[in-house]
C-alpha positions in Angstrom: -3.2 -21.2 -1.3 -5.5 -19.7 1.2 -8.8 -18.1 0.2 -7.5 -14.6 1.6 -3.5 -13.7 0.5 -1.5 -10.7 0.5 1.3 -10.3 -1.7 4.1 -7.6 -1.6 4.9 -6.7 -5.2 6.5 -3.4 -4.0 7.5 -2.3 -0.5 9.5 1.1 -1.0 9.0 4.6 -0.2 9.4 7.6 -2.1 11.2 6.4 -5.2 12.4 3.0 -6.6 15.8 2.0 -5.7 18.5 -0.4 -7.6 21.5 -2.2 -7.2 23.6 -4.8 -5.2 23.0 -3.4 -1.7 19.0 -3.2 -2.6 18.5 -7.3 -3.8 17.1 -8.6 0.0 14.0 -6.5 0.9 13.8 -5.1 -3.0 13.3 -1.3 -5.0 9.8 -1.4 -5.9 7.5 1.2 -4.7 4.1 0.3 -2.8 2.1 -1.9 -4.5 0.2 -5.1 -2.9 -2.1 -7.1 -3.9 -4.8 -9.0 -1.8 -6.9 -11.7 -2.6 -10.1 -13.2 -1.3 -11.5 -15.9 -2.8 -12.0 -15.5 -6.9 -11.8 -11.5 -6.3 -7.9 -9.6 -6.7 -7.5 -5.9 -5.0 -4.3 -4.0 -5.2 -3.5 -1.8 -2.8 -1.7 1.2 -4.6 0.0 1.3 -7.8 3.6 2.1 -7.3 6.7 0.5 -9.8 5.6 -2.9 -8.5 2.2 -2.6 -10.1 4.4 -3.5 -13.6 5.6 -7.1 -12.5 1.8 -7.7 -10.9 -0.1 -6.3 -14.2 2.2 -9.2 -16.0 1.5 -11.4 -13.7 -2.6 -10.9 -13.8 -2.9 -11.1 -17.5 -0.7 -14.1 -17.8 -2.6 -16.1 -15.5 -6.2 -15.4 -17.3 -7.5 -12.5 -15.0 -9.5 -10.2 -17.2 -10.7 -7.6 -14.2 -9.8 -6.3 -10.2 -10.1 -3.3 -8.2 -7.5 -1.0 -7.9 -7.7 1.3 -4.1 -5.4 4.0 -4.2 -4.3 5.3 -0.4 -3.3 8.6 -2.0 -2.5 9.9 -5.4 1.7 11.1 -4.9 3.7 9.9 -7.8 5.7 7.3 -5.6 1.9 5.6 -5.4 0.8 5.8 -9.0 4.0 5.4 -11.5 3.6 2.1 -11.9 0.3 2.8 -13.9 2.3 3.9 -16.8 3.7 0.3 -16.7 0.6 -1.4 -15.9 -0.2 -4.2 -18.4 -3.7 -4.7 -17.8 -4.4 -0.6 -18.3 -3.5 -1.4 -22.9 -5.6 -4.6 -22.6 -9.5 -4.0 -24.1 -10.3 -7.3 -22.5 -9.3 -5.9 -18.9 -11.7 -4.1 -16.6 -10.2 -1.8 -13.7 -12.4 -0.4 -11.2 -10.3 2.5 -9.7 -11.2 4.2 -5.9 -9.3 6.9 -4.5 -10.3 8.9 -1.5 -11.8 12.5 -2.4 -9.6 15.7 -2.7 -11.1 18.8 -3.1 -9.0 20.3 -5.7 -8.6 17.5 -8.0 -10.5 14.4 -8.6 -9.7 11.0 -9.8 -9.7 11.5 -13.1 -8.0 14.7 -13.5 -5.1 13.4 -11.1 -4.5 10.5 -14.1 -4.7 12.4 -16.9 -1.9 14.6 -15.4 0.0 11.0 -15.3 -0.3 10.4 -18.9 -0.1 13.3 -20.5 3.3 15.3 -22.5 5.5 16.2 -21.0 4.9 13.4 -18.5 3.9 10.8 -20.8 3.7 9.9 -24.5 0.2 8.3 -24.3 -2.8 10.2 -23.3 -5.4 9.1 -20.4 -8.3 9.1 -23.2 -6.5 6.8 -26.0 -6.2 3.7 -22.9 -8.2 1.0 -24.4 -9.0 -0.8 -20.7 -12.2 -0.5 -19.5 -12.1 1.7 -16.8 -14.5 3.2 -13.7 -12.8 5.2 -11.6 -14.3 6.9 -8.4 -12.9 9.0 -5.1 -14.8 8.5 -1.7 -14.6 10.7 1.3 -12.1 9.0 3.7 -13.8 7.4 7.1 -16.7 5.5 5.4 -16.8 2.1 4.1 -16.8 0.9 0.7 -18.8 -2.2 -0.9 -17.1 -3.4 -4.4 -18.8 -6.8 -5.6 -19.5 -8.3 -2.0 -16.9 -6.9 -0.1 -17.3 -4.6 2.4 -14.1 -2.4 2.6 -13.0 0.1 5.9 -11.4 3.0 5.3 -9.6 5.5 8.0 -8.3 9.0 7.7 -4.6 9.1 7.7 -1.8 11.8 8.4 0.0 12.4 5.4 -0.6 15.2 3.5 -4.1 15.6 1.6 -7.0 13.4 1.2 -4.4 9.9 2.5 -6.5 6.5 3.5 -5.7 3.2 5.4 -7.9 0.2 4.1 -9.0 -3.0 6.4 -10.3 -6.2 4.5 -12.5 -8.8 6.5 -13.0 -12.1 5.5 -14.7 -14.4 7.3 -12.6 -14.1 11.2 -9.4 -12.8 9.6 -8.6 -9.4 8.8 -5.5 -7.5 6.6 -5.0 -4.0 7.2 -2.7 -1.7 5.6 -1.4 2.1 7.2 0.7 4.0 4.4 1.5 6.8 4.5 1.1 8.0 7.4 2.7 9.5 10.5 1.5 9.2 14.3 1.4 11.9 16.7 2.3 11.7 19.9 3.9 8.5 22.4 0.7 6.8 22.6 -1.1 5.2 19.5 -4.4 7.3 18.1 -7.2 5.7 19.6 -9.4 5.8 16.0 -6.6 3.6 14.3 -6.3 1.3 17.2 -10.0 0.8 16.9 -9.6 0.2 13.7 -6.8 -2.2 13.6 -8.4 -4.2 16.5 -7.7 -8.1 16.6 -6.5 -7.6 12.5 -3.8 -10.8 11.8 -2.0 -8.5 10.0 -1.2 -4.9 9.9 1.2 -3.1 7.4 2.8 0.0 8.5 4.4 3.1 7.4 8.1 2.1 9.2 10.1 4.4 6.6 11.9 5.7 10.0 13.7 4.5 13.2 12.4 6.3 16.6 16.0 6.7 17.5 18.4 7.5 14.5 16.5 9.0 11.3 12.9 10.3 12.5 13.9 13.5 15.2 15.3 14.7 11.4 12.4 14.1 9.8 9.4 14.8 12.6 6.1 15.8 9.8 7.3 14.5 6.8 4.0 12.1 6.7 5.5 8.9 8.1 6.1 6.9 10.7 8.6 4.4 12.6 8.5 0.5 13.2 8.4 1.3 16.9 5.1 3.6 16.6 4.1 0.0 14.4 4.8 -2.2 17.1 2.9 -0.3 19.9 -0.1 0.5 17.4 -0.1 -4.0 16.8 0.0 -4.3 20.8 -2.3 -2.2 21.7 -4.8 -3.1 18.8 -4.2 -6.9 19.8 -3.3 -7.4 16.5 -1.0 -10.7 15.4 1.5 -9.3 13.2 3.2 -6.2 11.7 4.6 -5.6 8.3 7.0 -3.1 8.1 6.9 -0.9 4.8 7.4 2.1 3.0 11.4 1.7 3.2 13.4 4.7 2.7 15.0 4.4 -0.7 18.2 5.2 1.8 17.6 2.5 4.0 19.9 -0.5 2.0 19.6 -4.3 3.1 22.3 -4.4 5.6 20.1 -1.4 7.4 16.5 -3.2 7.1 17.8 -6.4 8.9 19.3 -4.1 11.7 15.7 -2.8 11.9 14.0 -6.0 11.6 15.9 -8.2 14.1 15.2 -5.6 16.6 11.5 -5.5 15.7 11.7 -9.8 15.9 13.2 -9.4 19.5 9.5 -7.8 20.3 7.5 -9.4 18.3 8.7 -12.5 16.5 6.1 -12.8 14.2 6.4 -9.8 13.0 9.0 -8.5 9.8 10.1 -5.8 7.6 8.2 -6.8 4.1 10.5 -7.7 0.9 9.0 -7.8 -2.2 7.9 -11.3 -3.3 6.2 -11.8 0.3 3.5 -13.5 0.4 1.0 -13.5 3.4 -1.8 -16.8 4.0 -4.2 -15.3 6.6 
């Protein structure tokens, strides 16, 4: 396995989806996790935070970092299913980008609290250190440096770029672009990145003129932002929990026509950079 992996545990927007036409690119909402060297990050907590949290305590893991691009429910559920959080042995740094109206903390105790939830915030036994940081400045967490960005999508939304050594991971959700032409600031900051992973939820020419500043964005706004950063590949996420399997390969083989290397994520993907 290389030193610096990204793995898709969940790859949907929105809301979870089920069921026989769902099996190929998966239900689970956004949750991936990256690792570099002996350290683990996951990206967002969404419903496929529960099979990862398994996962990390069943192969000895005892502490990671958890970055949060935004705090909407689709993002965060999976918390209330997240092994590691009712383990005293488990350490969880949390970051979330600053809001101004609500911080961190407040934002999960309205997650596990009645009528939401049975267990309260307070009575987790995990050790837990949760912070927000303003959106646009870098973050350090053990010796990792850690880019943020400013995205469009509601309040107080972040992209994240990981470097590690002459490779580079970057993931975009959610988020919407403006305009024809990428955003200069993102194309900067997705420059020469092996991997970018995109808010795709639409398609430029069937489902987005409906839904124009909803917060999100289409595979082809992906493809130009990867060609004009000089970027290697795009990973298309953030599915529409309407979008089925027989609709993502439509998608995808067009995308693959462009870019070859490129895909629409499943969950179970795994990424060697």
């Amino acid at each position: 396995m290389s030193d610096f992996s990204v793995r898709f545990w969940g790859t949907r927007g929105s809301m979870p989806v089920s069921g026989e036409h769902f099996r190929t690119f998966g239900g689970n909402t956004i949750c991936i996790e990256v690792a570099i060297g002996e350290q683990t990050f996951i990206v967002d907590c969404g419903s496929g935070a529960v099979e990862l949290g398994r996962a990390l305590l069943a192969g000895g893991r005892r502490s990671a970092w958890l970055l949060l691009t935004h705090v909407h429910l689709d993002h965060v559920i999976g918390l209330t299913g997240f092994a590691p959080l009712f383990s005293p042995d488990f350490t969880l740094g949390i970051r979330a980008p600053r809001r101004t109206d609500i911080s961190v903390h407040q934002s999960l105790r309205l997650l596990f609290q009645e009528p939401l939830s049975p267990i309260g915030f307070a009575s987790l036994p995990v050790r837990l250190d949760a912070v927000s940081f303003e959106a646009g400045l870098n973050i350090t967490l053990d010796d990792t440096v850690i880019r943020t960005v400013t995205l469009r999508h509601g309040v107080a939304t972040c992209g994240y770029r990981f470097d590690h050594g002459d490779r580079a991971f970057v993931i975009l959700t959610d988020h919407e672009h403006m305009g024809d032409a990428p955003d200069p600031d993102l194309v900067r900051f997705c420059r020469d990145a092996d991997l970018i992973a995109y808010d795709a939820m639409w398609c430029a020419d069937s489902d987005y003129p409906a839904h124009r500043d909803w917060g999100h964005s289409t595979w082809q706004a992906g493809l130009a932002l990867m060609r004009a950063a000089g970027a290697r590949r795009l990973a298309c996420l953030h599915h529409a929990p309407t979008a089925d399997d027989a609709v993502l390969r439509d998608r995808e083989a067009r995308l693959q026509l462009l870019a070859p290397e490129s895909f629409f994520a499943r969950d179970g993907d795994v990424s060697s950079l």
